[in-house]
Structure formats: C-alpha cells, structure tokens
NULO-489059 format. One line per field, with one value per atom (N, C-alpha, C): residue in three letters; atom name; x, y, z. Coordinates in nm, 2 decimals. Example, Ala and Ser with C-alpha at 12.3 -4.5 7.8 and 13.67 -1.06 7.14 Angstrom:
<recs>
aa = (ALA,ALA,ALA,SER,SER,SER)
at = (N,CA,C,N,CA,C)
x = (1.32,1.23,1.32,1.28,1.37,1.29)
y = (-0.57,-0.45,-0.33,-0.22,-0.11,0.00)
z = (0.78,0.78,0.78,0.71,0.71,0.79)
</recs>
This chain:
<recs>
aa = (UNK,UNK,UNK,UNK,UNK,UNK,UNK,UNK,UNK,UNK,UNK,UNK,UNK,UNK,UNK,UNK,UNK,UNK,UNK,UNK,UNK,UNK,UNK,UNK,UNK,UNK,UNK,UNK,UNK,UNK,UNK,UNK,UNK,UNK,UNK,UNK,UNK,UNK,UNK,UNK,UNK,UNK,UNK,UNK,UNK,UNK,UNK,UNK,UNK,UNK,UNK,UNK,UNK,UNK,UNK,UNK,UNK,UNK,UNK,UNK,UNK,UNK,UNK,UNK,UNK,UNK,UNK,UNK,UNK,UNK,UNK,UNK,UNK,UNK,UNK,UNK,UNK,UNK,UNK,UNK,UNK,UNK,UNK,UNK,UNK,UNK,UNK,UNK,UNK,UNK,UNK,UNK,UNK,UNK,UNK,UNK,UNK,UNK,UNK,UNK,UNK,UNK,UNK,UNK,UNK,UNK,UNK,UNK,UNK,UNK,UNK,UNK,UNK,UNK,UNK,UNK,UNK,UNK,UNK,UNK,UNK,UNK,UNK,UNK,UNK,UNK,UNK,UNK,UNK,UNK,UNK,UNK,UNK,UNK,UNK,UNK,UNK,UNK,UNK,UNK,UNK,UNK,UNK,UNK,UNK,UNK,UNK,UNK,UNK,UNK,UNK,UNK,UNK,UNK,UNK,UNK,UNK,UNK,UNK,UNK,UNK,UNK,UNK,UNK,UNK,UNK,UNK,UNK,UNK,UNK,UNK,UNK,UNK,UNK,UNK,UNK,UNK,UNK,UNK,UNK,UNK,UNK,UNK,UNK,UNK,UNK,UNK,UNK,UNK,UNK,UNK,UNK,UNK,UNK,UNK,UNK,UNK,UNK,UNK,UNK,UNK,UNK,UNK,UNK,UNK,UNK,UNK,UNK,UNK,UNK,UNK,UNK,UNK,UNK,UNK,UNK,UNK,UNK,UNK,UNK,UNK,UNK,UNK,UNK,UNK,UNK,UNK,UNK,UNK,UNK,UNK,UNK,UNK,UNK,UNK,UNK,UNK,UNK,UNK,UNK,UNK,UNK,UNK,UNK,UNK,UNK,UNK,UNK,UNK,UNK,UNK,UNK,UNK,UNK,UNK,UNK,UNK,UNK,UNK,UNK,UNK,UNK,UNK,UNK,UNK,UNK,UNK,UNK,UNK,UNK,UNK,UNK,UNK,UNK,UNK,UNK,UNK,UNK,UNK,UNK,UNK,UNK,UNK,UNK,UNK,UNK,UNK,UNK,UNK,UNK,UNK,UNK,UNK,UNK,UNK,UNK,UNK,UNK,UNK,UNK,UNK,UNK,UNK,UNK,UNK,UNK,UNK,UNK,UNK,UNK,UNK,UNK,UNK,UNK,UNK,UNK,UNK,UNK,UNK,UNK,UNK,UNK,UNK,UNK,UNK,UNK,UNK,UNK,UNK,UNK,UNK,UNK,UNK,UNK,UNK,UNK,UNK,UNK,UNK,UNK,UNK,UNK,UNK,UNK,UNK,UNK,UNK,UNK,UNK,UNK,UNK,UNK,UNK,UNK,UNK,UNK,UNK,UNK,UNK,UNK,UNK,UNK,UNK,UNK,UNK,UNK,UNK,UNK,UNK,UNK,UNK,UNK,UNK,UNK,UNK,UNK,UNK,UNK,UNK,UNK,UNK,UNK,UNK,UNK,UNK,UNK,UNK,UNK,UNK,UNK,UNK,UNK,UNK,UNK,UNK,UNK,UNK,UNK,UNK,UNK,UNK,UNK,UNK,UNK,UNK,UNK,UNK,UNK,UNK,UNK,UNK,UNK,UNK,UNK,UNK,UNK,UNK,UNK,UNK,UNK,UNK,UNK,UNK,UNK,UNK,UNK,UNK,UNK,UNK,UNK,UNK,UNK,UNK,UNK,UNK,UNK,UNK,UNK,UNK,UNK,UNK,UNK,UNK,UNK,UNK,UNK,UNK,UNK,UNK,UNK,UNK,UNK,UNK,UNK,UNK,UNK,UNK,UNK,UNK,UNK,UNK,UNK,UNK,UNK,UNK,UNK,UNK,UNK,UNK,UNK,UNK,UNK,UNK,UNK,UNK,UNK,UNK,UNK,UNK,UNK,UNK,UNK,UNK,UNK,UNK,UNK,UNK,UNK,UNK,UNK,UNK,UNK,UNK,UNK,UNK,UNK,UNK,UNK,UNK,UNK,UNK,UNK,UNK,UNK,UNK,UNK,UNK,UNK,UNK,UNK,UNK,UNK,UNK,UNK,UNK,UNK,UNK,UNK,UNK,UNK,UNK,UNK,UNK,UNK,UNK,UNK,UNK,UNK,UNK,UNK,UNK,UNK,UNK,UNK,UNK,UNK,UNK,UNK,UNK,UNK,UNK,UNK,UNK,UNK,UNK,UNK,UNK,UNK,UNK,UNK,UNK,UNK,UNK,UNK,UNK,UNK,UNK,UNK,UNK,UNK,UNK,UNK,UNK,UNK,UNK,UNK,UNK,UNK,UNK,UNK,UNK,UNK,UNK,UNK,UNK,UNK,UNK,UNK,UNK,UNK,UNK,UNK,UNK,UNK,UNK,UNK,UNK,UNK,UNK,UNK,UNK,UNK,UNK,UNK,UNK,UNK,UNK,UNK,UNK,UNK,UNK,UNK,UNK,UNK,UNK,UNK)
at = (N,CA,C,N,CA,C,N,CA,C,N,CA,C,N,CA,C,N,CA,C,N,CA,C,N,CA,C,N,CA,C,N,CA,C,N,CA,C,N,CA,C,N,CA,C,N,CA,C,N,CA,C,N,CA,C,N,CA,C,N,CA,C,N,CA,C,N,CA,C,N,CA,C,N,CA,C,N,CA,C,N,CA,C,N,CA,C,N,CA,C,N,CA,C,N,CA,C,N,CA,C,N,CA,C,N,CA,C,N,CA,C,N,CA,C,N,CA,C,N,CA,C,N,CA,C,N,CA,C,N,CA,C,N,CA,C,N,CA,C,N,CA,C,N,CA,C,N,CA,C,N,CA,C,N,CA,C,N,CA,C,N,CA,C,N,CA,C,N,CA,C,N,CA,C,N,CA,C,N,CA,C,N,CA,C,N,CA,C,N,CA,C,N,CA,C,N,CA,C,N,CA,C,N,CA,C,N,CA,C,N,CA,C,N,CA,C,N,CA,C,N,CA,C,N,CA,C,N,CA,C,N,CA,C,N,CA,C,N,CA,C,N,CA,C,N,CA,C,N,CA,C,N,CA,C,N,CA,C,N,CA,C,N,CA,C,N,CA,C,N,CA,C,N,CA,C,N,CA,C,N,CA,C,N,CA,C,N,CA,C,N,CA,C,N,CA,C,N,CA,C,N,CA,C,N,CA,C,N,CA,C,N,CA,C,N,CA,C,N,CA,C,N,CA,C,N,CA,C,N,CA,C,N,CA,C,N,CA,C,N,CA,C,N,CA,C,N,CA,C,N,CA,C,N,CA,C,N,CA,C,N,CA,C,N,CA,C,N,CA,C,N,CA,C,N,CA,C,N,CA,C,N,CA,C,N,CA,C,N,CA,C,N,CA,C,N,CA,C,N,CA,C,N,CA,C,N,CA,C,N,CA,C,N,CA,C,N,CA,C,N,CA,C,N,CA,C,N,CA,C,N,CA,C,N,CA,C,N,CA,C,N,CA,C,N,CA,C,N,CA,C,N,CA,C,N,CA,C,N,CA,C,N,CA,C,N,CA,C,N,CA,C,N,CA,C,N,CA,C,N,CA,C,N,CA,C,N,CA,C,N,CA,C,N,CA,C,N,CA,C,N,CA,C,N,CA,C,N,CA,C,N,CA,C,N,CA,C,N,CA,C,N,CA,C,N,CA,C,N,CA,C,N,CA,C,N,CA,C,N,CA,C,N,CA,C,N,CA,C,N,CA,C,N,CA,C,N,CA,C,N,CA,C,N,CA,C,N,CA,C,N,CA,C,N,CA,C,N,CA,C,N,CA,C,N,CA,C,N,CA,C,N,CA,C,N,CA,C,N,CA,C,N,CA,C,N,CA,C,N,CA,C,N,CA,C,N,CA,C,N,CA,C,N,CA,C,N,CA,C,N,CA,C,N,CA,C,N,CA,C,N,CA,C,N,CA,C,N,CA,C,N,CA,C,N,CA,C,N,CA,C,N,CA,C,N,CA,C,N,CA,C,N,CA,C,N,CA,C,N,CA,C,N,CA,C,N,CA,C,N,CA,C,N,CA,C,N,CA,C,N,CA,C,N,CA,C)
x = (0.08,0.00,0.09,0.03,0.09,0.04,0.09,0.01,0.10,0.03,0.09,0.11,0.20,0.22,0.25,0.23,0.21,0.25,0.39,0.40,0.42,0.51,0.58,0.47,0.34,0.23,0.20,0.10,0.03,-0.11,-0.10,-0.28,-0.36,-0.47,-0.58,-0.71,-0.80,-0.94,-1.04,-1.13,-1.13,-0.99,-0.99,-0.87,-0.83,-0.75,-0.69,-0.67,-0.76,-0.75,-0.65,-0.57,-0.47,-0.53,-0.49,-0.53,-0.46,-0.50,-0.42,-0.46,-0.36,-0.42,-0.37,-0.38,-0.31,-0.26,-0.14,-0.02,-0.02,0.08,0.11,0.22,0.27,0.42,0.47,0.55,0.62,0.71,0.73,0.86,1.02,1.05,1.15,1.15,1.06,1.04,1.05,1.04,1.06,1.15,1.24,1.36,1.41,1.34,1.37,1.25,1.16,1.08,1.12,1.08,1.10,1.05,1.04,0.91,0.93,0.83,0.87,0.76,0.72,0.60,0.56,0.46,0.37,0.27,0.28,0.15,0.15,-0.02,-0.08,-0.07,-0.02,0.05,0.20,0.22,0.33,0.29,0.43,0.38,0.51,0.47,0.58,0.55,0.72,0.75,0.82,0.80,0.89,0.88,1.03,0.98,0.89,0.88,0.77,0.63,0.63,0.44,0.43,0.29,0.27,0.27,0.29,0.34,0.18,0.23,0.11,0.11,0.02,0.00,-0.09,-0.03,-0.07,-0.14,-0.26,-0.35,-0.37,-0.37,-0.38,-0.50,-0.62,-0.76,-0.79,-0.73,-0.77,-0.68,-0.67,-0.55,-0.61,-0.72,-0.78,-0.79,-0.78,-0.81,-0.70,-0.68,-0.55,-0.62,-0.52,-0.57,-0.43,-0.48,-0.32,-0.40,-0.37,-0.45,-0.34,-0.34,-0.28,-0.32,-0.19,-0.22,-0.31,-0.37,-0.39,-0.34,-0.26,-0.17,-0.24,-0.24,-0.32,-0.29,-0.19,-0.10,0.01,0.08,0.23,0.29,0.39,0.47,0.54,0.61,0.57,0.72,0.71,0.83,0.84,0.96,0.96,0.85,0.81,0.69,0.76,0.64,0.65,0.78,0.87,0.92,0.91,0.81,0.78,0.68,0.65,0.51,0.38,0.36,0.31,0.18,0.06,-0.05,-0.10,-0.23,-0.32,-0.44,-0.50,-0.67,-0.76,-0.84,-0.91,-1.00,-1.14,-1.27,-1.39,-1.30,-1.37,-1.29,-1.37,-1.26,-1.27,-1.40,-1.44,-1.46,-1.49,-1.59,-1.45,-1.54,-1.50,-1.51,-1.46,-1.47,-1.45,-1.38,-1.32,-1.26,-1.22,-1.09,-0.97,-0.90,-0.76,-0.71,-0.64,-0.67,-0.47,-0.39,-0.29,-0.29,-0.18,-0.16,-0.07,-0.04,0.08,0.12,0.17,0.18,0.25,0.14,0.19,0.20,0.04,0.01,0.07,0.07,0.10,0.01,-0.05,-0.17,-0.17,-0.24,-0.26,-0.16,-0.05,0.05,0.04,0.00,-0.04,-0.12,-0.23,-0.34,-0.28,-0.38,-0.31,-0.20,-0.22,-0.03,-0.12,-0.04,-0.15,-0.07,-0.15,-0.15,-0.19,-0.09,-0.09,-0.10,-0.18,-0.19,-0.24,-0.12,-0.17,-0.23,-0.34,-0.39,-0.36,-0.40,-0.37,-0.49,-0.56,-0.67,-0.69,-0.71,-0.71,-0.57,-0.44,-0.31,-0.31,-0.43,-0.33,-0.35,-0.20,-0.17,-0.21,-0.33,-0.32,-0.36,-0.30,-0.26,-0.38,-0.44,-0.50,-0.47,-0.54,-0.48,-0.56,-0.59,-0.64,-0.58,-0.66,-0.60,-0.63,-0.56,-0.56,-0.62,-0.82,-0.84,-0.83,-0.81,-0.83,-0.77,-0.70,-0.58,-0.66,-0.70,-0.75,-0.68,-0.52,-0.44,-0.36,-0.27,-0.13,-0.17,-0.24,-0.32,-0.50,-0.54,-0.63,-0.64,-0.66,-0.70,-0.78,-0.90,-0.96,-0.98,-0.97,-0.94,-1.05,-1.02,-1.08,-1.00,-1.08,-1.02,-0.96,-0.91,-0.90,-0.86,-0.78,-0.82,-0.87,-0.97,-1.05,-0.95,-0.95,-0.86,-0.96,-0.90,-0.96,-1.01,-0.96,-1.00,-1.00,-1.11,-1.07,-1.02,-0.93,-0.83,-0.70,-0.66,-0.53,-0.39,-0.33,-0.19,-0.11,0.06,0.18,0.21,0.20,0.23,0.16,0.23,0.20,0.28,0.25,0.33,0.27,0.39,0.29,0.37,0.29,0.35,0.45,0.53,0.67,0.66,0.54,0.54,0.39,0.42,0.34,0.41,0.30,0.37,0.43,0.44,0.50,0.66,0.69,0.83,0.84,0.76,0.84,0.77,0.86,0.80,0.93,0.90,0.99,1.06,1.19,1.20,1.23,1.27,1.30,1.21,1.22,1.08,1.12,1.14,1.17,1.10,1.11,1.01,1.18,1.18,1.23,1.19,1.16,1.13,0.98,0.91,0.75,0.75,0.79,0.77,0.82,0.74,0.74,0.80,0.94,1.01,1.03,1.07,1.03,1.14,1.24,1.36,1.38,1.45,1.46,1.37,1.29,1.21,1.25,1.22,1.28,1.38,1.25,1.28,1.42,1.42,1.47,1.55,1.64,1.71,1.74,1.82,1.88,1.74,1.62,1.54,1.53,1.51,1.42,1.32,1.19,1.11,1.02,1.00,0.94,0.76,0.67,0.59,0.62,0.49,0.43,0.45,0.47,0.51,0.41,0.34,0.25,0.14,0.19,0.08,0.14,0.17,0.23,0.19,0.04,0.01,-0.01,0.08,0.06,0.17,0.22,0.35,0.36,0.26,0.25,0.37)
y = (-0.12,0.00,0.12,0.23,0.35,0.45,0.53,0.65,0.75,0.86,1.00,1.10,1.19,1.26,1.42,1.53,1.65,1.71,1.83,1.90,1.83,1.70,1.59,1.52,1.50,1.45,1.35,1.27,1.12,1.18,1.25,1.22,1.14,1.22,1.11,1.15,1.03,1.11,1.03,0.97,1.09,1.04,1.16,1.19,1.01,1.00,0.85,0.71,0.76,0.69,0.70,0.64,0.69,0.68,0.80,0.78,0.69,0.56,0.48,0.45,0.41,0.34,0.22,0.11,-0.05,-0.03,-0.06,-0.05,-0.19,-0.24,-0.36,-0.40,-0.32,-0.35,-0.42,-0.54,-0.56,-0.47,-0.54,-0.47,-0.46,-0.56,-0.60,-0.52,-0.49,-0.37,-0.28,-0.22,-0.07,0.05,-0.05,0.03,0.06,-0.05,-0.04,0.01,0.15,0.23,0.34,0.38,0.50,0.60,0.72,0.81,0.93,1.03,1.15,1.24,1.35,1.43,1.55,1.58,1.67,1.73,1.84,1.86,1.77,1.73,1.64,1.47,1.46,1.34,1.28,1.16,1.07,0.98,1.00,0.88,0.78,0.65,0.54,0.45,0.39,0.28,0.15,0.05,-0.04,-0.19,-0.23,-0.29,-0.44,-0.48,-0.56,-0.56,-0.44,-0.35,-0.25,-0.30,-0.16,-0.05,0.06,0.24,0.23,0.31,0.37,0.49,0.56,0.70,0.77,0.78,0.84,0.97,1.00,1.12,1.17,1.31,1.39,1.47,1.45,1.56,1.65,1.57,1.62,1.63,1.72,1.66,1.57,1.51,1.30,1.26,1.32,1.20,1.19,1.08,1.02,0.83,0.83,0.73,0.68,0.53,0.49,0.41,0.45,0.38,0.34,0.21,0.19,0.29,0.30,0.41,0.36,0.40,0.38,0.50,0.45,0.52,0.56,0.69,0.72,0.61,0.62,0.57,0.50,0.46,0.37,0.37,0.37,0.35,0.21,0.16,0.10,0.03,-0.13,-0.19,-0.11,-0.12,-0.12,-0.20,-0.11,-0.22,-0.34,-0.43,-0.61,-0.64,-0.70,-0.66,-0.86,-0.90,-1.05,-1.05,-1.17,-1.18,-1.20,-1.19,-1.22,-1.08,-1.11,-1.03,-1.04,-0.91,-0.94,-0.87,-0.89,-0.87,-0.81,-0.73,-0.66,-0.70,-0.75,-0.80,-0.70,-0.53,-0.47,-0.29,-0.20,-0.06,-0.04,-0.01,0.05,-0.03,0.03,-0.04,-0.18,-0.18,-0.30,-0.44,-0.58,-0.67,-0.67,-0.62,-0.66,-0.77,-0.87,-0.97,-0.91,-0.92,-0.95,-1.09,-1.13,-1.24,-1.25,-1.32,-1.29,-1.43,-1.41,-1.52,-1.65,-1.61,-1.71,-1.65,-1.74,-1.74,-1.59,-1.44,-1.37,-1.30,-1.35,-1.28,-1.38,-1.36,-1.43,-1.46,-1.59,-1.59,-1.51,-1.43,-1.36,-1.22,-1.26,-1.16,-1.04,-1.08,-0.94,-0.85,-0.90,-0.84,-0.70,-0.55,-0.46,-0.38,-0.48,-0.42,-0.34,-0.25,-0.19,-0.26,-0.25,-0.32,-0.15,-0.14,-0.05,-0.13,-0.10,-0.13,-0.03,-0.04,0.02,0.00,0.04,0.00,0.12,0.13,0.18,0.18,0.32,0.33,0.41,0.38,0.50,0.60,0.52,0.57,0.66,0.61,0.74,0.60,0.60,0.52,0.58,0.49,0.55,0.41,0.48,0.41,0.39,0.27,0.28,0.20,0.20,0.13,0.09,-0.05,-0.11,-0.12,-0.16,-0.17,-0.34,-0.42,-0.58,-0.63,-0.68,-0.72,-0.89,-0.94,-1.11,-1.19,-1.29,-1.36,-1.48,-1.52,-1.65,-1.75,-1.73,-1.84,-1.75,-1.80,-1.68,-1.64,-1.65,-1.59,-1.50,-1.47,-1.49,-1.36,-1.24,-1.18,-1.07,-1.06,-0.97,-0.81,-0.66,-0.60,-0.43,-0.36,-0.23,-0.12,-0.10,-0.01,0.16,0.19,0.37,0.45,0.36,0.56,0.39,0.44,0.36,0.28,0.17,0.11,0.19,0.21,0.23,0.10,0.02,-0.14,-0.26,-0.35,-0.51,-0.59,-0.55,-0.64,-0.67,-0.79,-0.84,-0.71,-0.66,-0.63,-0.69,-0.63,-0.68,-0.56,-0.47,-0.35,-0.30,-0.38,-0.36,-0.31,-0.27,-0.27,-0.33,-0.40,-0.36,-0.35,-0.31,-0.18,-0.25,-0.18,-0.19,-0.26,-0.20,-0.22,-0.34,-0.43,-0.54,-0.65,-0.74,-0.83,-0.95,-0.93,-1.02,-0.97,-0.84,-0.78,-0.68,-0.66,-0.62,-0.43,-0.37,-0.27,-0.18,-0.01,0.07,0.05,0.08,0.10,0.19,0.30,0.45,0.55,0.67,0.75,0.86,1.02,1.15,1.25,1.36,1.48,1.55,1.59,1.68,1.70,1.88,1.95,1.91,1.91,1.90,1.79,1.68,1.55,1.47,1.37,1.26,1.10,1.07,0.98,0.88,0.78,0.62,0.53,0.47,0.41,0.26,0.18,0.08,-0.09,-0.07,-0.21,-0.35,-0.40,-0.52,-0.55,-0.62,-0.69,-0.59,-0.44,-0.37,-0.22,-0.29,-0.22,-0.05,-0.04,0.03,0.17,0.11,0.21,0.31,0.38,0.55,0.63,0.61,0.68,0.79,0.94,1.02,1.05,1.07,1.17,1.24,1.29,1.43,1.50,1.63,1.78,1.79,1.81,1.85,1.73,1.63,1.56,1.41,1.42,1.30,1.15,1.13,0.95,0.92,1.00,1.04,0.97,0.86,0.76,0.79,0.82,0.81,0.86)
z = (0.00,0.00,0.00,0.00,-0.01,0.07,0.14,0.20,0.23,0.25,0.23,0.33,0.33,0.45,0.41,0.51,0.44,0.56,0.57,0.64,0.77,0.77,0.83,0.93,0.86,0.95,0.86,0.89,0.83,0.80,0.67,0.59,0.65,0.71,0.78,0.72,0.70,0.68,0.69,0.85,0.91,1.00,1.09,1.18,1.28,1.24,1.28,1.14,1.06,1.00,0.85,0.80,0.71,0.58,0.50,0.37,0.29,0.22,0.17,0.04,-0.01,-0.17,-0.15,-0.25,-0.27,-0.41,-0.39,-0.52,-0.53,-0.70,-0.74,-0.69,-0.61,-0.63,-0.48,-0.49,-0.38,-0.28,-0.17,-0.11,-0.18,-0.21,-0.27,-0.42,-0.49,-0.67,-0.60,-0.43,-0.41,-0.48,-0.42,-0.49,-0.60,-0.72,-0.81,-0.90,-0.82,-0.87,-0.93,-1.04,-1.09,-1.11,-1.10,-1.11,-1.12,-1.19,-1.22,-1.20,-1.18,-1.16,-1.24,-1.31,-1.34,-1.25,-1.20,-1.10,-1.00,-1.03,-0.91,-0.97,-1.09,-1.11,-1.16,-1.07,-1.04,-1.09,-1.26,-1.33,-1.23,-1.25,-1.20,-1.30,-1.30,-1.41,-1.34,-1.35,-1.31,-1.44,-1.42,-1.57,-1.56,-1.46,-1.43,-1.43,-1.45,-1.43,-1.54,-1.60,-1.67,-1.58,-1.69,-1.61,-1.53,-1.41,-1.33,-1.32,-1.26,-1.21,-1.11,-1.01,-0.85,-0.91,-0.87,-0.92,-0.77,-0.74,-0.62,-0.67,-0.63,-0.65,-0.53,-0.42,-0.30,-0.17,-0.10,0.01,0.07,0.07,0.14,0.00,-0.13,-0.23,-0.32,-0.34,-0.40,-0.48,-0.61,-0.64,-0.72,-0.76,-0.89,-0.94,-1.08,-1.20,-1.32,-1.36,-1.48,-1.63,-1.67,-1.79,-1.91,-1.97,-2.08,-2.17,-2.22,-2.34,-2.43,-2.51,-2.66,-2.74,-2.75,-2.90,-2.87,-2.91,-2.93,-2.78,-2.82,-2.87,-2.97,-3.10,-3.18,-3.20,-3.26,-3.31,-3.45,-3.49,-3.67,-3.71,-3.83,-3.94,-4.00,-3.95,-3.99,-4.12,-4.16,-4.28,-4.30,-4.26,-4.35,-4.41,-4.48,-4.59,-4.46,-4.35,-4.27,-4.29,-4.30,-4.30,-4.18,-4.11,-4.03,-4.09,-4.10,-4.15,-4.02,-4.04,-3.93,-3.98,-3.85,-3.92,-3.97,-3.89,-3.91,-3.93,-3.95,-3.94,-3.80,-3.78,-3.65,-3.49,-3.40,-3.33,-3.19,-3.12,-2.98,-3.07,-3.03,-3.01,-3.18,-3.25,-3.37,-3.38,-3.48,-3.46,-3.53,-3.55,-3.59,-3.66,-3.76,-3.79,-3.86,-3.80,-3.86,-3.95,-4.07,-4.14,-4.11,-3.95,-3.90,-3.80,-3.70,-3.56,-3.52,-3.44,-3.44,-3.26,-3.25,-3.14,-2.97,-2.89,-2.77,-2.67,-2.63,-2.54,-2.42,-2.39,-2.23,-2.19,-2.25,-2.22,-2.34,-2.47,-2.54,-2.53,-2.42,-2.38,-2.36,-2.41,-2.35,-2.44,-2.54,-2.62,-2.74,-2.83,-2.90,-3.08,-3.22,-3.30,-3.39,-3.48,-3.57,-3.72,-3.82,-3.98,-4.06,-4.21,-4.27,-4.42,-4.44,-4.57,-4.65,-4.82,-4.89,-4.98,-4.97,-5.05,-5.13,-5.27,-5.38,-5.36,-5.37,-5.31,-5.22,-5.14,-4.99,-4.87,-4.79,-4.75,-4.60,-4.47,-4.38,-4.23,-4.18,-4.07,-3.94,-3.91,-3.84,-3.64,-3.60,-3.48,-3.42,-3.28,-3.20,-3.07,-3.02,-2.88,-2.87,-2.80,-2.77,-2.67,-2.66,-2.57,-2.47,-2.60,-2.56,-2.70,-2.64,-2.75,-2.75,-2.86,-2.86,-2.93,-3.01,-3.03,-3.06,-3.16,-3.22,-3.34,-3.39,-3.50,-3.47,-3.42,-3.35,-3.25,-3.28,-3.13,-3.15,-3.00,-3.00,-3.01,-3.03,-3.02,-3.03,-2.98,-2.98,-3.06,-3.17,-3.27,-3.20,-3.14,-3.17,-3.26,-3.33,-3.45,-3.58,-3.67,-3.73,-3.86,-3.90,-3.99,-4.14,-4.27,-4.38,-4.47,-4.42,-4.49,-4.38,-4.45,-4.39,-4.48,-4.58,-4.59,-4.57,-4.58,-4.52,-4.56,-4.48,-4.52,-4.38,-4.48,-4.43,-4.37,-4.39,-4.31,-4.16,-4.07,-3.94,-3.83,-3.71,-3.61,-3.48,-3.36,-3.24,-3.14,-3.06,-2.96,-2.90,-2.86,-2.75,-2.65,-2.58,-2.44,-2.40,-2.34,-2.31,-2.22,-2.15,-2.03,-2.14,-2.26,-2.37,-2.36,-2.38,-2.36,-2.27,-2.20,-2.08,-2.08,-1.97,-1.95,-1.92,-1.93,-1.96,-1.80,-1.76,-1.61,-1.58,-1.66,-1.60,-1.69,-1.59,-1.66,-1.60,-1.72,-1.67,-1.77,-1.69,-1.85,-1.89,-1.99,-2.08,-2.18,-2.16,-2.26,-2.33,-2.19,-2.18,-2.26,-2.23,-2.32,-2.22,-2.20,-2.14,-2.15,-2.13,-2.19,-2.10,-2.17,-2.08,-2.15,-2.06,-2.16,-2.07,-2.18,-2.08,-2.09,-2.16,-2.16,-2.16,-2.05,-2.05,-2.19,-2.32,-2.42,-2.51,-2.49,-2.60,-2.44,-2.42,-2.28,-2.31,-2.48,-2.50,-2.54,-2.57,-2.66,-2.55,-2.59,-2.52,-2.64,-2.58,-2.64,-2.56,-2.67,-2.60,-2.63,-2.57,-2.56,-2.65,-2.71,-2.79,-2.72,-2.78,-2.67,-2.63,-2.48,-2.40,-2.38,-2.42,-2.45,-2.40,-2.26,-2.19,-2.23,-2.24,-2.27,-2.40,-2.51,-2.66,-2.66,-2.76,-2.79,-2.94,-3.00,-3.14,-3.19)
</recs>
C-alpha cells in the first residue's frame, strides 16, 4: 500500500484513520521504482508493471491507476510476408486475424496493434487496442483511431510495451515531453511523448 504525509504528518481522513491506496508492487520492486511528476500526477515505471500514475484531486483524495496510453509507442513495421486482417474498421470486439503465428496468449493483452492499408493511393494508418488472445493468429481488439479497410496487409506494427516484452524501467520529463527508456525486451530504446501531451506515444 501507499500513504501520504504532508508538512511531516500522516494524511488522515477521518482523523486517525490513514489515507491509503493499494499498489502492485512488492517490497522488494521498491527500490527499483521510478518516477517522475507533473503537477498532481506521479507517473511510475517499473519494468515488471505496466506504467502507473498516483493522481492527487484532493488533500484525502489520491488514487493509482494503470495508464492507458493514446497511441504507441511502436516496433519497426513487420518486414515479412506475414499479413493481419481486421474483421472490421471501427468499433470493440473486432478480430484480428494474422496469417501465421503472431500474437501471444494472455501476455499481449493490452499491447497496442498498428496497420496500414492503402486506398485509392493514400496510404493511412490505423490502430487497435488488444483485448483477448485467442491463439497466435487470432486476437480480439478495440479499434482507436479507425482502420480504412478489412483487408489483409503486411504493413503492421505492435507496440513496445506489453507483459509479452516487458515494461519501460526508468521515466523523466524533458522539454515537456514525457520519456520512458529501458524495456525489458529492448534495454537500449528511449522513447518520447508528444510535446505536451504525456500519454501520446504516437
């Protein structure tokens, strides 16, 4: 758990009782927390946990909620004959349909899936979010920005960050951009944030 203190006293509310939240994190990942602040929020990273973020609304209200990201952050585009097919543009509970073993049961959940089709030559990019893996070819998904076609292409990406490869472990702002380096699977990468626009990866 977590609780807070202000002007070297113990947050209570009501009086005796501590203001607390319940975090993911062991005793032993303490240390190996990272975190950085905007305001009234404290993003944290650790590479065993997707990123969190401690929100302050109130001096008794406090909360931590896993992020949901806008956008990306993204591998290089696919470069094999490997397609994935969307069952649909828009819309929740879409499929995904790869042509050969792509996705990972349980651990991709969460991870985000970029494609792009190409219509009447303008080439545009659409994206999902990953809700349920039903084999390696096979997964469920929630559209956010809308695909232009359901047909198959090779032109895909998917996101960096998932309990498939791991999570960023260090996290700082510069230059009003919000950067996250470190992921398990890919140690060396460092990716930033849109300027002003912290859960933007795109």
């Amino acid at each position: 758990y977590c609780r807070f203190y202000k002007d070297d006293a113990r947050i209570e509310s009501p009086p005796g009782t501590p203001v607390e939240i319940v975090t993911p994190y062991t005793t032993a990942q303490l240390f190996e927390l990272q975190f950085t602040q905007s305001a009234d929020n404290l993003y944290i990273t650790h590479r065993s946990h997707a990123p969190r973020k401690i929100t302050r609304t109130s001096h008794t209200a406090w909360s931590i909620s896993t992020i949901t990201f806008k956008d990306g952050p993204y591998l290089p585009t696919n470069s094999t004959l490997v397609t994935i097919t969307p069952s649909a543009v828009t819309g929740a509970g879409i499929t995904l349909t790869a042509s050969s073993a792509t996705f990972t049961l349980v651990t991709d959940v969460g991870r985000f899936v970029r494609i792009k089709h190409t219509v009447a030559t303008v080439d545009t990019w659409g994206y999902a979010l990953i809700t349920a893996v039903a084999s390696t070819t096979s997964a469920t998904a929630t559209v956010m920005s809308d695909f232009s076609a359901i047909t198959a292409s090779t032109f895909w990406r998917l996101g960096v960050w998932s309990d498939t490869t791991g999570y960023p472990r260090s996290v700082a702002f510069y230059e009003d951009r919000l950067f996250a380096a470190g992921c398990t699977n890919y140690p060396q990468r460092l990716d930033g944030s849109k300027s002003g626009d912290y859960e933007n990866f795109a």
